[in-house]
C-alpha angles and dihedrals in degrees: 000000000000092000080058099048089045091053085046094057102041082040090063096039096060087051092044094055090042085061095051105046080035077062106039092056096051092043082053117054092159088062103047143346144228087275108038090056093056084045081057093046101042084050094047082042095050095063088066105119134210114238127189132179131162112267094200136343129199136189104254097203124083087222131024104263111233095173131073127321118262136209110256111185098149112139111217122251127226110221135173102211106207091231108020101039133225111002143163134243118216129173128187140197103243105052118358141268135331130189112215133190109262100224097047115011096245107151123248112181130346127193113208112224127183103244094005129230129304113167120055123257137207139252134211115174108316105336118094103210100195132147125228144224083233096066103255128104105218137200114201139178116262086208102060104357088241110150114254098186133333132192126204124236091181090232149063108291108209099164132089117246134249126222117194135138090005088297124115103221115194132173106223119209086256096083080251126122131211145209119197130164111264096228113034099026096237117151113253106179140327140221116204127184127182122230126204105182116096093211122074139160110242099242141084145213126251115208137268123215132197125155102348098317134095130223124205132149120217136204099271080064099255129142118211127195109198143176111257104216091047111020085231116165106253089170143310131220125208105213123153119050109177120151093223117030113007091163122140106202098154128113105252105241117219126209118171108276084356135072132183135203133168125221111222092244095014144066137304112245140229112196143171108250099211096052112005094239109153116254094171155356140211126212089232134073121213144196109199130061110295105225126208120217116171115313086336132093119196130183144153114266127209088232099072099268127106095202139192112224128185100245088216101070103357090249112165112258106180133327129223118206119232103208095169114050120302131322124258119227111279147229142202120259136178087322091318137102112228137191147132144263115231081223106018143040144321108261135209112187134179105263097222093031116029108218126138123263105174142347131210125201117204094170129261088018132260133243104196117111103243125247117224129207107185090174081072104026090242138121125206126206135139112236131228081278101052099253112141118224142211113191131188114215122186153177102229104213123241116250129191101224099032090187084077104069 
């Protein structure tokens, strides 16, 4: 009650001496105009800073891990539980996924898995359609994280799933896609390529869809455009040639008439989506999902840059050093653009400029794309030892007398 009363006092103090100087400059027109006085304003408004601390962490795992660190990319999942309200769906890469409550942290249901999960997964309505390092390719209940149905791949799934015309479309670590019904898990149809090369980036595409046809790179450094009722061939595209890495891990970006993808030391590609044929090229490779935000493209390189590019021509923008690891794939948020370092922090920049805001260290790094929740001024991500965060980022607003506060 007396933290209230005293909020309420400075609160009205503050409006009380606004009025006042608001007054004193339009009773004096000889001491300031109209726009000196926004000028004043717009100054006094630009030392407001951007603050952000962490509101709760837990341990992801079931267990502390004591073996060997896994990679945790797993982009949380907002979910409104029909009982228990607003949560958030984590997995990990030791020993499968957890559903926690969204304001605290508190954990709802958890669903143990051998190896754990490594790529995200997607939601509609209340199924969680995500493969697994055991060889299987699960839907569970978001509810209660109980298996519906799960298929096996025989191998590890790394890569995020597709739905699309009532079909769940995944790329396995086998180079090979599949097609299964989306509500009973029955194989539709598969898409296999061979690769030759012995070295490969742990990592995988998810697909991209427009106008019936779906769009994913694979590790010989091929993009394939295919029907998505049928997994027909439309046309591939051999893009990137590199002796030592030609995967292309990246999420397909599409644009209208134009997609992009990125190979892992390569390039990031503009193409044409109806044909594949090259618009554009950038200098830099990248590993995570290139984003569009008005007549800007921005994605993580694998040259220690995370770059703005205009989408029209590829010409560099600005450039961001990495100085820890690689960059996640971003978000907007609140008029920054914000990702992770696989061995760093957790970064805000300013989107035209990009200069940096704010950071956030979590410790030993993460390399899940965050999730944002403007709604509630947070951002969600696992770190590099499986904890998962709940951040609060804010805008801090300006105020005339500080001391106050």
């Amino acid at each position: 009650m007396r933290a209230q009363i005293l909020k309420s006092i400075r609160e009205s103090i503050r409006k009380s001496i606004f009025r006042s100087i608001s007054a004193l400059f339009a009773a004096s027109p000889c001491l300031v105009g109209c726009s000196q006085l926004d000028q004043w304003l717009t100054d006094h408004a630009a030392h407001r800073t951007f603050r952000v601390r962490a509101d709760w962490v837990v341990q992801g795992t079931q267990f502390v891990n004591m073996g060997f660190r896994k990679i945790n990319r797993f982009t949380p999942i907002f979910y409104t539980h029909p009982e228990k309200g607003d949560l958030i769906i984590q997995a990990n890469a030791i020993d499968g996924v957890a559903a926690y409550e969204k304001s605290s942290g508190r954990e709802i249901w958890r669903k143990s898995i051998v190896n754990g999960v490594e790529s995200s997964a997607k939601l509609v309505g209340d199924r969680l359609f995500v493969g697994a390092n055991d060889g299987y390719f699960y839907c569970l209940s978001a509810k209660d994280g109980e298996v519906i149905w799960s298929f096996a791949s025989h191998i590890e799934n790394l890569a995020e799933p597709l739905i699309v015309e009532g079909l769940v479309i995944f790329l396995s670590g086998a180079n090979t896609v599949y097609a299964l019904d989306e509500g009973t898990g029955k194989q539709v149809w598969l898409y296999a390529r061979q690769d030759a090369q012995s070295l490969s980036v742990r990592g995988g595409s998810r697909p991209a869809y427009h106008d019936g046809s779906i769009f994913l790179g694979f590790s010989d450094g091929a993009l394939v455009a295919l029907v998505a009722k049928t997994g027909t061939v439309k046309w591939e595209k051999q893009l990137n040639r590199n002796k030592r890495f030609r995967d292309l891990d990246s999420n397909p970006l599409i644009d209208g008439e134009f997609l992009y993808v990125a190979g892992f030391d390569d390039r990031l590609y503009a193409l044409r989506t109806l044909t594949g044929d090259l618009v554009w090229k950038s200098e830099r490779g990248g590993y995570g999902s290139p984003m569009i935000a008005k007549d800007r493209i921005f994605y993580a390189t694998t040259s220690e840059t995370f770059d703005c590019l205009d989408r029209t021509n590829g010409q560099l923008i600005w450039s961001f050093p990495i100085k820890e690891g690689i960059a996640t794939s971003s978000q907007i948020y609140k008029g920054l653009i914000v990702f992770g370092e696989s061995q760093g922090q957790l970064q805000f920049l300013d989107l035209e400029t990009g200069k940096k805001v704010a950071s956030f260290d979590p410790g030993r790094g993460l390399l899940s794309p965050p999730a944002v929740d403007e709604k509630s001024g947070h951002v969600f991500f696992i770190s590099g030892e499986a904890n998962v965060y709940s951040v609060s980022a804010v805008w801090d607003h300006f105020t005339l007398i500080p001391y106050l506060h």
